[in-house]
FIBA-289018 format. One record per residue (C-alpha): residue in one letter; y, z, x; residue number from 1. Coordinates in steps of 0.5 Angstrom, whole numbers. Each point is the difference from the previous one (the first is absolute). Example, Ala and Ser with C-alpha at 12.3 -4.5 7.8 and 13.67 -1.06 7.14 Angstrom:
2
- a|-9|16|25|1 $
- s|7|-2|2|2 $
END
This chain:
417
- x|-58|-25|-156|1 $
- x|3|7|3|2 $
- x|-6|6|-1|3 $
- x|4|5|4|4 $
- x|5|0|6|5 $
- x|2|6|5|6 $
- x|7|1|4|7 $
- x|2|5|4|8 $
- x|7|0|4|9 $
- x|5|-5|-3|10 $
- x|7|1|-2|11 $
- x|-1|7|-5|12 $
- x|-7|0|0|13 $
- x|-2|5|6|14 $
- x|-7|2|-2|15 $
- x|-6|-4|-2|16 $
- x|0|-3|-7|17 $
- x|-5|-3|-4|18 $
- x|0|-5|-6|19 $
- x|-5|-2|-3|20 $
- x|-1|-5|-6|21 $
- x|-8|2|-2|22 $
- x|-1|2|-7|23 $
- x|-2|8|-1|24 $
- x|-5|3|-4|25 $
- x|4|-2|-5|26 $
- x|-2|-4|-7|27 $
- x|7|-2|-2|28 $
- x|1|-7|0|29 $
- x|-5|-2|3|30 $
- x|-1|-7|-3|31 $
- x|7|-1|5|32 $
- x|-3|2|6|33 $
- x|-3|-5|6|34 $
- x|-8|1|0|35 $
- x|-2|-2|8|36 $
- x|-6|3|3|37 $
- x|-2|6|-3|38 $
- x|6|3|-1|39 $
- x|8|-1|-4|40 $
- x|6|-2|2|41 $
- x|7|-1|-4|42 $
- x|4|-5|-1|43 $
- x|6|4|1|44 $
- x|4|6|2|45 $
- x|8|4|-1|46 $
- x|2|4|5|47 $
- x|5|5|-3|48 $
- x|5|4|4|49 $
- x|7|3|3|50 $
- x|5|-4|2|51 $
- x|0|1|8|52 $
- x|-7|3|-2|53 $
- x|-5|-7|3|54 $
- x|-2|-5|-4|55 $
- x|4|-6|4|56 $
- x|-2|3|7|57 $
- x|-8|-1|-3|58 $
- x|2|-7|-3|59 $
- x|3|-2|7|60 $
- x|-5|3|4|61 $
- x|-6|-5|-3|62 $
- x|7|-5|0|63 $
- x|1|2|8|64 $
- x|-8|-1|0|65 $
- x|-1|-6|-2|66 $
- x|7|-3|5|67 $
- x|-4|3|6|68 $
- x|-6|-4|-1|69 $
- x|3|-6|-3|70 $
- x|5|1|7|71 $
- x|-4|3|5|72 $
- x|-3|-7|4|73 $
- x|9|-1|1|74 $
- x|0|6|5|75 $
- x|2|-3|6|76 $
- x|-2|4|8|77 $
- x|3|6|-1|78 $
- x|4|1|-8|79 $
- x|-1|6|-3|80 $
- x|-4|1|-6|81 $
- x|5|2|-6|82 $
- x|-1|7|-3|83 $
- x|3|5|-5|84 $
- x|-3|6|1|85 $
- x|2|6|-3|86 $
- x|7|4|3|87 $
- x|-4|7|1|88 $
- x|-6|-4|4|89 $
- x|-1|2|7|90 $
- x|2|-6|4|91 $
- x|-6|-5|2|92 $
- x|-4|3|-7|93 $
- x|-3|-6|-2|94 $
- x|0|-4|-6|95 $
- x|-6|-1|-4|96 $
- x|-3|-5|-6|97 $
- x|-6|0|-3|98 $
- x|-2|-5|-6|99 $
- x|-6|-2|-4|100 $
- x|0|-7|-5|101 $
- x|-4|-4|-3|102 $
- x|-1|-8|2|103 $
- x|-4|-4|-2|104 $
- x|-4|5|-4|105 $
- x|-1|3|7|106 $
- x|3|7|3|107 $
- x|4|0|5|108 $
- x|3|6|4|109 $
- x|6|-1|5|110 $
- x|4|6|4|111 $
- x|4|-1|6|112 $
- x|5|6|4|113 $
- x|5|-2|5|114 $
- x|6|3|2|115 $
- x|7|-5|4|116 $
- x|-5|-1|6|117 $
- x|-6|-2|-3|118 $
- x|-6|0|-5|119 $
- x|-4|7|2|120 $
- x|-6|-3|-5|121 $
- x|-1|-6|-5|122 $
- x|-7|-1|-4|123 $
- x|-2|-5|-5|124 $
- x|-7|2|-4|125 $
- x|-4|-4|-5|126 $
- x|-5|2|-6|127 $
- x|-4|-7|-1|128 $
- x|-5|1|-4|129 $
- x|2|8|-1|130 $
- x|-1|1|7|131 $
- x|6|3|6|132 $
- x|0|-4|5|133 $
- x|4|-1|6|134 $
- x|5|-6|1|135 $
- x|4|2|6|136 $
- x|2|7|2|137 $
- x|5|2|5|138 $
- x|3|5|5|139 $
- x|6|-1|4|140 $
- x|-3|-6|4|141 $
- x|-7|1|-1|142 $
- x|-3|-5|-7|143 $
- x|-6|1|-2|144 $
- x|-3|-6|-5|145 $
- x|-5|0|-5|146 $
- x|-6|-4|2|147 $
- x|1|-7|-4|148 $
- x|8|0|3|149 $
- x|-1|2|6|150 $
- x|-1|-8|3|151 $
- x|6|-2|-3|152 $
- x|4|7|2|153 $
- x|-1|0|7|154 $
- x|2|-7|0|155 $
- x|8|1|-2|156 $
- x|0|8|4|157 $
- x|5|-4|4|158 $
- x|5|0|-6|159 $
- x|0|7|-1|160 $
- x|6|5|2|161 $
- x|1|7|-1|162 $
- x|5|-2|-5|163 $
- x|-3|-4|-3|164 $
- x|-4|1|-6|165 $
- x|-8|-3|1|166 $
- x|0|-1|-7|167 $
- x|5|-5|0|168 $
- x|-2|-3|8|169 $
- x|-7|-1|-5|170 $
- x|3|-4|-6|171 $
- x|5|-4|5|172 $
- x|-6|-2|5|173 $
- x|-6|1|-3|174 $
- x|-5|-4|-4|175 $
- x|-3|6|-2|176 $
- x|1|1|-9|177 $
- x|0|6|-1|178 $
- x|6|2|5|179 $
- x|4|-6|-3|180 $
- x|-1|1|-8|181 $
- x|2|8|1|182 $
- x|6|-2|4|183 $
- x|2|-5|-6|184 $
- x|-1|6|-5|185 $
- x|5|3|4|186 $
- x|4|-6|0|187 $
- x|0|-3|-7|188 $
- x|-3|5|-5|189 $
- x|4|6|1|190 $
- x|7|-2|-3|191 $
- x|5|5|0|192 $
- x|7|1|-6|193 $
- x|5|0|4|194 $
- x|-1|-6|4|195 $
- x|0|0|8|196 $
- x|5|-4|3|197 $
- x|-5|-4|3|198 $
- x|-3|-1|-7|199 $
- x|3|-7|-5|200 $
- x|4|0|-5|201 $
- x|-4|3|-7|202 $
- x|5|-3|-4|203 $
- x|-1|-7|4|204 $
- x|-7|0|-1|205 $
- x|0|1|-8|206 $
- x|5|-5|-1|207 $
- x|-5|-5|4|208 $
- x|-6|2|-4|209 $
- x|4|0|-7|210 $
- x|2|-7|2|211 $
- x|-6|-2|3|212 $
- x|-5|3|-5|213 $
- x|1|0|-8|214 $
- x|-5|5|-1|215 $
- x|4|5|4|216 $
- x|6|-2|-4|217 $
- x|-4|1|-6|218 $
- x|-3|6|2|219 $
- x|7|3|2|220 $
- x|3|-3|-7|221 $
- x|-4|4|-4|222 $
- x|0|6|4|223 $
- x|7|1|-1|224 $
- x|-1|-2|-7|225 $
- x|-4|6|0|226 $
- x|5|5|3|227 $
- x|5|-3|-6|228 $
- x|4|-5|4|229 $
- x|0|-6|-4|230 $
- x|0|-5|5|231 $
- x|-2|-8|-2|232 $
- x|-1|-2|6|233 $
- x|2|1|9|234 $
- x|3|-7|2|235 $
- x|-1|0|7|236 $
- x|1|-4|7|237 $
- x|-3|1|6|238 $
- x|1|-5|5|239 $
- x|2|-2|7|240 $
- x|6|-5|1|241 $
- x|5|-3|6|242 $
- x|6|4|1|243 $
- x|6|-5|-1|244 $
- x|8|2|0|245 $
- x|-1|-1|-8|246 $
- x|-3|6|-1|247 $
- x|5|5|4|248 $
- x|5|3|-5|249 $
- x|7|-3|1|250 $
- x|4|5|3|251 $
- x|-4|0|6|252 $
- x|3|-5|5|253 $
- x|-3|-7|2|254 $
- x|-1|2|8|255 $
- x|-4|6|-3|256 $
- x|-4|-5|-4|257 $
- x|-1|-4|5|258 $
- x|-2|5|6|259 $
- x|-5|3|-5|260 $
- x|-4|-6|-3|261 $
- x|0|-3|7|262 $
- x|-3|5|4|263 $
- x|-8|1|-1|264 $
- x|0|3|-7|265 $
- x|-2|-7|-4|266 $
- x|-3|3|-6|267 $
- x|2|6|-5|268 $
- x|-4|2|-5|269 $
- x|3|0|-7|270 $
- x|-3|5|-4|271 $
- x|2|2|-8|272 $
- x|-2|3|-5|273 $
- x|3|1|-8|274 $
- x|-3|3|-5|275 $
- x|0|-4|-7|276 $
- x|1|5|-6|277 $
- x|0|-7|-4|278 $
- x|7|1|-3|279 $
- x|3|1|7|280 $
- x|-3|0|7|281 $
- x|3|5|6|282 $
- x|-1|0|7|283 $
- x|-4|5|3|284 $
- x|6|3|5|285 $
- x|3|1|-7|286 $
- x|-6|4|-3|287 $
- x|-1|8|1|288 $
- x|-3|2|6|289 $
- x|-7|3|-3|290 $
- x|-1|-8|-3|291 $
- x|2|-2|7|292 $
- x|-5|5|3|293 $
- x|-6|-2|-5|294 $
- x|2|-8|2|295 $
- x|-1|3|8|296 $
- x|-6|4|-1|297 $
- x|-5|-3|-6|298 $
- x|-2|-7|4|299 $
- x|-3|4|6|300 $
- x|-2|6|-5|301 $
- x|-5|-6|-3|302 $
- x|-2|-2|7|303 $
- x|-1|7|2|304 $
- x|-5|1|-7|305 $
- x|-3|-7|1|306 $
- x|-2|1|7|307 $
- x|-2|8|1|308 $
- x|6|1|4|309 $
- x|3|7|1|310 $
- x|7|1|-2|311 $
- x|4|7|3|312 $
- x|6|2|-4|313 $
- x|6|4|2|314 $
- x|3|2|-7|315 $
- x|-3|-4|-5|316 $
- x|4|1|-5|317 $
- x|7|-2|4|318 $
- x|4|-5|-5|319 $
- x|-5|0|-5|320 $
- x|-1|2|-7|321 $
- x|-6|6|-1|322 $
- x|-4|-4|-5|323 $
- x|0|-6|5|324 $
- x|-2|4|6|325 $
- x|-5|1|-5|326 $
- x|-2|-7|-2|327 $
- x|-1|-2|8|328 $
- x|-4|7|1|329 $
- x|-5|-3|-6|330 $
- x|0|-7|2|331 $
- x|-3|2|7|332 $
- x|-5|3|-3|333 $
- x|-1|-4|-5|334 $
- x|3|-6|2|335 $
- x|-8|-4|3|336 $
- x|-7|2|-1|337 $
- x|-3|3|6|338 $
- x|6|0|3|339 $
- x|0|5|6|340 $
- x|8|0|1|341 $
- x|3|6|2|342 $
- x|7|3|-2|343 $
- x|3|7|4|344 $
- x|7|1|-2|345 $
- x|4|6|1|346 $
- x|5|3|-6|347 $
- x|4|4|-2|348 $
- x|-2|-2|-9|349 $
- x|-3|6|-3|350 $
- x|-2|-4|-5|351 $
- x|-6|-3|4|352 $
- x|-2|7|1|353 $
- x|-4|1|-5|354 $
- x|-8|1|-1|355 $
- x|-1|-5|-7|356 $
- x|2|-6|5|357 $
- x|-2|2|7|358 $
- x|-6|4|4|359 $
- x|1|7|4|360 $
- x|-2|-4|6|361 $
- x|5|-5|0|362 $
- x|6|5|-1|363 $
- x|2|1|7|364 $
- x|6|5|3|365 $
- x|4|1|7|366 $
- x|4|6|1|367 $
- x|2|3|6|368 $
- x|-3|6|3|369 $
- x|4|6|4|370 $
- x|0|-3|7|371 $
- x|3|-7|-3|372 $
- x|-7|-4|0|373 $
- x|-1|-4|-7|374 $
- x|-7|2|-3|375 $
- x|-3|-5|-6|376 $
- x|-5|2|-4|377 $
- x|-3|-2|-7|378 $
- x|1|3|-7|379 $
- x|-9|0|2|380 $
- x|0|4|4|381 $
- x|4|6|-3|382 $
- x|-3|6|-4|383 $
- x|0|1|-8|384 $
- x|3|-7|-2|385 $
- x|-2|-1|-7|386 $
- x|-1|-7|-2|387 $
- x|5|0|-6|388 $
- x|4|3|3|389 $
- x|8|-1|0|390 $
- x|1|-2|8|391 $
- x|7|-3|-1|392 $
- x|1|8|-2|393 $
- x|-4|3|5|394 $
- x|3|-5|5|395 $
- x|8|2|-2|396 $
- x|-3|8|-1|397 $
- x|-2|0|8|398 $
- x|-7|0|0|399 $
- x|-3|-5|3|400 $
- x|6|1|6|401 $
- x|4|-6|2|402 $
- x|6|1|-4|403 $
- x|8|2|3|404 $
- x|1|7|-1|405 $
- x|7|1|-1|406 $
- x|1|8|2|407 $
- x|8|1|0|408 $
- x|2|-7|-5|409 $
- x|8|-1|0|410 $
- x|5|3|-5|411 $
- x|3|-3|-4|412 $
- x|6|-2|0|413 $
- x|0|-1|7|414 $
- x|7|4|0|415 $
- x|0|7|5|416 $
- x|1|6|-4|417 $
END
């Protein structure tokens, strides 16, 4: 569970920026809102903004994170350490994280700063039992362990490189818990739509679990029913098998079939999906690409919910109906009891702005600034918002920022005078 990040020099994000996902002061919705320590945190977050204005570059810079981390151990003697940083940046401005989250009902907090040489400082913290204390923090070289991890530390410091996180050197050679539970937080419970290329195939995945699991075909059969698609059932094969020349397509030529099922390649996966409308059935290449997407997306979205995993979305509504969108919004926050899954999505769907359904706090902006940073801010943190206001208005009227303006639209027609 995400409580706040903070990003500084990637891509068009130049100066500091801050996304927090605890609650305000603010009484809405507050049957919807995580409890944890004292304190709130929601369940979800948009993020609203112009084309070019930011929204990707804040997704792929927690995305970029979590790459580092999960790569870090693989630097080799003399690699340098990927980064993006802003095109206005002075050369050598490092780039920076900060994140605090939620494991295993105990706090955590992580940052890092580096540049193409090297990690200038790294830290990871922990609240156990409410308190701060320290499990390493580093400088350049130097690293400095709390007093619990110290032992375990010092004994893999030989493994530490400037271009190398201690995060992951810690997970991989360590037997210390913490380091390994928050490096599989990064690994495993922050999901990102759009899939990384390293990421397996969603649509893969689905067809297993529908295959494998008819409670998970149940659930999907009624969800479609719910958006008015009258599906029967959802026939399903997902299986591995030899490759034999009898399964090429006849144009392709013998010697060809014969190079291919004689080289390593032994075995294929067979993968089909139809969907049984109970007069007809259709395969699902010859469905639309919203019916497509919701196969791709509801299995791991289900996963996601079960398991208090955090979904990071780019453009939610792509290819899908505003009412379906929706019905995924709700069932992530309705979908399990307790759960503490997370949903942040960026968007450009006005209808989702819109206070009867969502908190100040969980509207959030990206608008670039006069020397071509991306700033972000909440619809919380501004002046005078009313709660029954009409934010799709306020939004279209320019008043909370992060809309083009077009100052000199074309004439039409496009002919000169």
């Amino acid at each position: 569970m995400i409580l706040e990040y903070t990003c500084e020099n990637y891509k068009s994000i130049k100066e500091k920026v801050t996304f927090s996902m605890l609650a305000s002061k603010d009484s809405s919705f507050e049957n919807l809102l995580i409890p944890f320590n004292g304190i709130f945190i929601n369940k979800m977050a948009s993020i609203y903004g112009a084309n070019g204005s930011g929204k990707t570059s804040f997704i792929e810079s927690l995305s970029f994170l979590r790459m580092l981390i999960c790569k870090s151990n693989n630097h080799q003697p003399g690699d340098k350490i990927r980064q993006f940083p802003h095109k206005l940046s002075l050369q050598e401005t490092p780039t920076s994280y900060m994140i605090q989250f939620v494991i295993e009902n105990v706090r955590y907090a992580y940052g890092l700063s580096y540049t193409t040489e090297h990690i200038i400082s790294e830290y990871l913290y922990y609240f156990p039992n409410g308190k701060q204390a320290k499990i390493f923090d580093r400088n350049l070289e130097t690293l400095t362990f709390g007093e619990r991890f110290k032992r375990e530390f010092e004994a893999i410091l030989n493994f530490s490189k400037p271009n190398k996180l201690f995060l992951s050197v810690s997970a991989n050679y360590s037997s210390v818990k913490e380091a390994e539970i928050v490096f599989l937080f990064f690994k495993e419970d922050l999901i990102f739509y759009p899939l990384a290329p390293e990421v397996n195939n969603w649509l893969e995945y689905s067809i297993e679990r529908l295959t494998n699991e008819p409670y998970i075909k149940s659930l999907f059969v009624k969800f479609m029913n719910s958006i008015e698609c009258p599906v029967k059932n959802i026939n399903t094969t997902f299986e591995t098998a030899k490759i034999t020349p009898e399964m090429f397509p006849t144009n392709i030529p013998t010697p060809i079939k014969e190079l291919i099922t004689g080289a390593n390649l032994q075995e294929a996966r067979i993968i089909e999906a139809k969907l049984d409308y109970g007069t007809f059935s259709v395969d699902l290449n010859e469905e639309s690409k919203g019916i497509q997407k919701l196969f791709e997306v509801f299995c791991p979205i289900i996963d996601i919910v079960l398991k208090d995993k955090i979904l990071i979305w780019d453009e939610i509504e792509t290819s899908l109906h505003p009412l379906i969108v929706n019905e995924i919004l709700r069932f992530v926050l309705h979908g399990k009891k307790d759960s503490m899954s997370q949903l942040i999505f960026t968007t450009h769907d006005t209808n989702l702005l819109d206070l009867t359904r969502f908190r100040r706090d969980q509207i959030w902006f990206t608008q670039l600034t006069p020397s071509r940073s991306s700033d972000l801010y909440s619809l919380a943190e501004l002046k005078n918002v009313r709660k029954d206001e009409n934010i799709s208005k306020g939004y279209f009227s320019g008043k909370y920022g992060a809309i083009p303006f077009i100052h000199n639209p074309l004439k039409f027609p496009l002919e000169e005078e």
